[in-house]
C-alpha positions as CSV (number, residue, x, y, z in Angstrom):
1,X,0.0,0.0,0.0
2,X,2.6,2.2,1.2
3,X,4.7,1.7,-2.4
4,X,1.2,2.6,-4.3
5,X,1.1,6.0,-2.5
6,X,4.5,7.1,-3.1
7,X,4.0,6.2,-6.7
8,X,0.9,8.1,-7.0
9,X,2.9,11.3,-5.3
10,X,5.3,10.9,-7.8
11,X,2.8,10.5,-10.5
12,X,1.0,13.5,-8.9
13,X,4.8,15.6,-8.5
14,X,5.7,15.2,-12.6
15,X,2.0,16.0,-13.8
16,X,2.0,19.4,-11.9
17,X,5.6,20.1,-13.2
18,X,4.5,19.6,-17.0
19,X,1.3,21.6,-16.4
20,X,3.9,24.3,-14.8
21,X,5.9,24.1,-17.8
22,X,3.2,24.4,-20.2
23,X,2.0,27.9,-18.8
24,X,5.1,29.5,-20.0
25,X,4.7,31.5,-23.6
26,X,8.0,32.3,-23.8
27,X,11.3,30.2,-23.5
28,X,14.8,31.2,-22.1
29,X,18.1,29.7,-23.1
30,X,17.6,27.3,-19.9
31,X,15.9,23.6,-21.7
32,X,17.4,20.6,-22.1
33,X,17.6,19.1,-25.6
34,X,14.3,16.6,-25.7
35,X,13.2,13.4,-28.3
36,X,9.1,14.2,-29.3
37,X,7.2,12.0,-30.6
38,X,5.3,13.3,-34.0
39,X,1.7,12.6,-32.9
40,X,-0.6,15.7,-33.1
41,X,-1.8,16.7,-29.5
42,X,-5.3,16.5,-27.7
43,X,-7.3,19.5,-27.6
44,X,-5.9,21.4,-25.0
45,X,-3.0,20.1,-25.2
46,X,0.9,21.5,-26.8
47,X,2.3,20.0,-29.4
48,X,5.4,17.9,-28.1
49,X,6.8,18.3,-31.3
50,X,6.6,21.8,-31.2
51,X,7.8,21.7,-27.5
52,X,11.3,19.3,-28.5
53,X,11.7,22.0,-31.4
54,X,11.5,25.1,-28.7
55,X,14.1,23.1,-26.4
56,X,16.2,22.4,-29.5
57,X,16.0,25.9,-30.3
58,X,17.3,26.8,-26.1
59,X,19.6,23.8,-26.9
60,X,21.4,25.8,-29.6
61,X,20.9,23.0,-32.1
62,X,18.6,25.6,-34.2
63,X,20.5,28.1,-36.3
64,X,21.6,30.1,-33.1
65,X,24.7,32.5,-33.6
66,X,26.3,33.7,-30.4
67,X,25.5,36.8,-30.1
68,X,22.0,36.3,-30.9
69,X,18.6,37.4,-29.0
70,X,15.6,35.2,-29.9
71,X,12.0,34.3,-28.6
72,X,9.7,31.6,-29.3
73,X,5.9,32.5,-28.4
74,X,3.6,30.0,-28.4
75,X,0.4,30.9,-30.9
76,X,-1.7,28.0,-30.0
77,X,-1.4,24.5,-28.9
78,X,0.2,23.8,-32.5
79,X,1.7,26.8,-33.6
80,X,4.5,28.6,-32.4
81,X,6.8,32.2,-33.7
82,X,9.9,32.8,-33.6
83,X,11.6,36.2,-33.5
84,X,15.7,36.4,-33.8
85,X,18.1,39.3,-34.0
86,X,21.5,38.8,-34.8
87,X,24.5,41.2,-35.2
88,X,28.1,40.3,-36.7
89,X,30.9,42.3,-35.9
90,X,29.4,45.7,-36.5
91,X,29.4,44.3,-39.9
92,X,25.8,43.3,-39.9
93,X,22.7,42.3,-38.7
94,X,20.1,39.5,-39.5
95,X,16.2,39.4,-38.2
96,X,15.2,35.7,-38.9
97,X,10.9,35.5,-38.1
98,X,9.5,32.0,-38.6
99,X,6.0,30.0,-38.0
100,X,6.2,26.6,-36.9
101,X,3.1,24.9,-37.5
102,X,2.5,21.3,-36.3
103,X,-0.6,19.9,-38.4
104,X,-2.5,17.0,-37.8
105,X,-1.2,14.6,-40.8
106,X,1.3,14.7,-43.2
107,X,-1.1,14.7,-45.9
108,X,-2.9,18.2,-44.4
109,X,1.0,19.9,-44.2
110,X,1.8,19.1,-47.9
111,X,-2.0,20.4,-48.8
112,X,-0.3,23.8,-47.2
113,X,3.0,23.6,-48.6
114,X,1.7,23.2,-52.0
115,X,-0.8,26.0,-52.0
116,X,1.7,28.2,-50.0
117,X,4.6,27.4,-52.3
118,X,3.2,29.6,-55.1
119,X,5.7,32.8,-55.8
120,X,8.8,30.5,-54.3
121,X,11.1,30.2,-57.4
122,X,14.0,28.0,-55.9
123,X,13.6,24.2,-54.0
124,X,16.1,23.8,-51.4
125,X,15.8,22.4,-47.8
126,X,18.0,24.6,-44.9
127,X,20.7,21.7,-43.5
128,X,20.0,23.6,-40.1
129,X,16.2,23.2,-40.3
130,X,16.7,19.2,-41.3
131,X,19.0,18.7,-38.4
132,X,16.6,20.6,-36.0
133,X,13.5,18.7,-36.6
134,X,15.8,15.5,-37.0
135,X,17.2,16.3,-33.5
136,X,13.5,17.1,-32.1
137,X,12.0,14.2,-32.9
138,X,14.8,11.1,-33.0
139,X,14.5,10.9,-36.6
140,X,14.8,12.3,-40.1
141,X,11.5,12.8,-41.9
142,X,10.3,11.0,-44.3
143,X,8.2,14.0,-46.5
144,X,10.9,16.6,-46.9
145,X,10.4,19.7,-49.2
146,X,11.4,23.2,-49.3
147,X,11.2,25.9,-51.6
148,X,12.8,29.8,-51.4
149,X,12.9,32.9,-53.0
150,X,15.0,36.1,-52.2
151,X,14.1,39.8,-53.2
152,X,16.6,42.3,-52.1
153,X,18.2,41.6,-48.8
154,X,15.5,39.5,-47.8
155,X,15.1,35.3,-48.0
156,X,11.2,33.9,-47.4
157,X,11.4,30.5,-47.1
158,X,8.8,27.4,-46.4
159,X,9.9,23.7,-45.6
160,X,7.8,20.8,-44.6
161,X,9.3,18.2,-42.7
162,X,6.3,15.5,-42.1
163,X,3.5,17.1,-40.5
164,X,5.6,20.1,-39.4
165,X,5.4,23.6,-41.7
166,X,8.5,26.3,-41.5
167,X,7.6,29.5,-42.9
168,X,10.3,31.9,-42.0
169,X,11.9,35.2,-43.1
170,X,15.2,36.3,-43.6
171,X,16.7,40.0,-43.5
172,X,19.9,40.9,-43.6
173,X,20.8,44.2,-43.5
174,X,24.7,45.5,-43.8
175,X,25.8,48.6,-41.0
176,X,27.0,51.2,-42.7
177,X,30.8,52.4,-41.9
178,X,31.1,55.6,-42.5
């Protein structure tokens, strides 16, 4: 009896510390890197995909530079944003914005991709972005596309990677030394 209270405690002790970590909206440099599972989430419930991506991200296994500031804000239980300014040497700075989007099958992300993907001229996948979702979830996908274009200083890019969607923009803008 005594062993099937302390397990419930224990039981009781994790489940408020996930609920505690699931109130957050923003992340700090602070999380461990984390395997997810793919599955799409129960109503009410975050994405753990989307969760292993923001403590990949914290992890520096994203495309983190070291002098970077970034956020990751939670949208809704599937969706998150992701806001990074980087500067390089009074050379340069780079603003990266991207969407994560965690959708239910991987037959409902490429029905985004390929209405999104019109205007994209060039298919490429990001290394970085392979190696982030490979590292969040245990795995390499298995449905990998990407597609870019640039105009001026700035890069828009979208890449599925199974049921995941990453639409981000690129600016990089040079300092000028007067």
């Amino acid at each position: 009896m005594k062993k099937q209270v302390a397990v419930v405690i224990v039981l009781v002790l994790i489940a408020s510390l996930l609920v505690c970590g699931c109130m957050t909206s923003t992340t700090s440099n602070t999380a461990s890197p984390t395997a997810a599972g793919t599955a799409y989430p129960a109503v009410g419930t975050r994405s753990a995909l989307l969760s292993a991506i923001v403590a990949q991200e914290d992890a520096g296994n994203g495309n983190r530079y070291a002098n970077d500031k970034y956020t990751m804000t939670w949208l809704n239980d599937t969706a998150i944003a992701m806001h990074e300014q980087a500067s390089f040497s009074g050379t340069g700075t780079e603003t990266y914005d991207a969407t994560f989007i965690h959708f239910p099958t991987v037959d409902a992300a490429s029905a985004y991709f390929n209405n999104a993907r019109l205007g994209y001229t060039t298919k490429s996948v990001s290394e970085a972005d392979a190696y982030l979702y490979a590292q969040a979830t245990g795995g390499n996908a298995t449905v990998v596309k990407g597609v870019w274009r640039f105009d001026n200083s700035t890069r828009y890019q979208l890449e599925q990677f199974d049921a995941l969607i990453m639409q981000s923009t690129r600016v990089d803008k040079e300092v000028n030394q007067a």
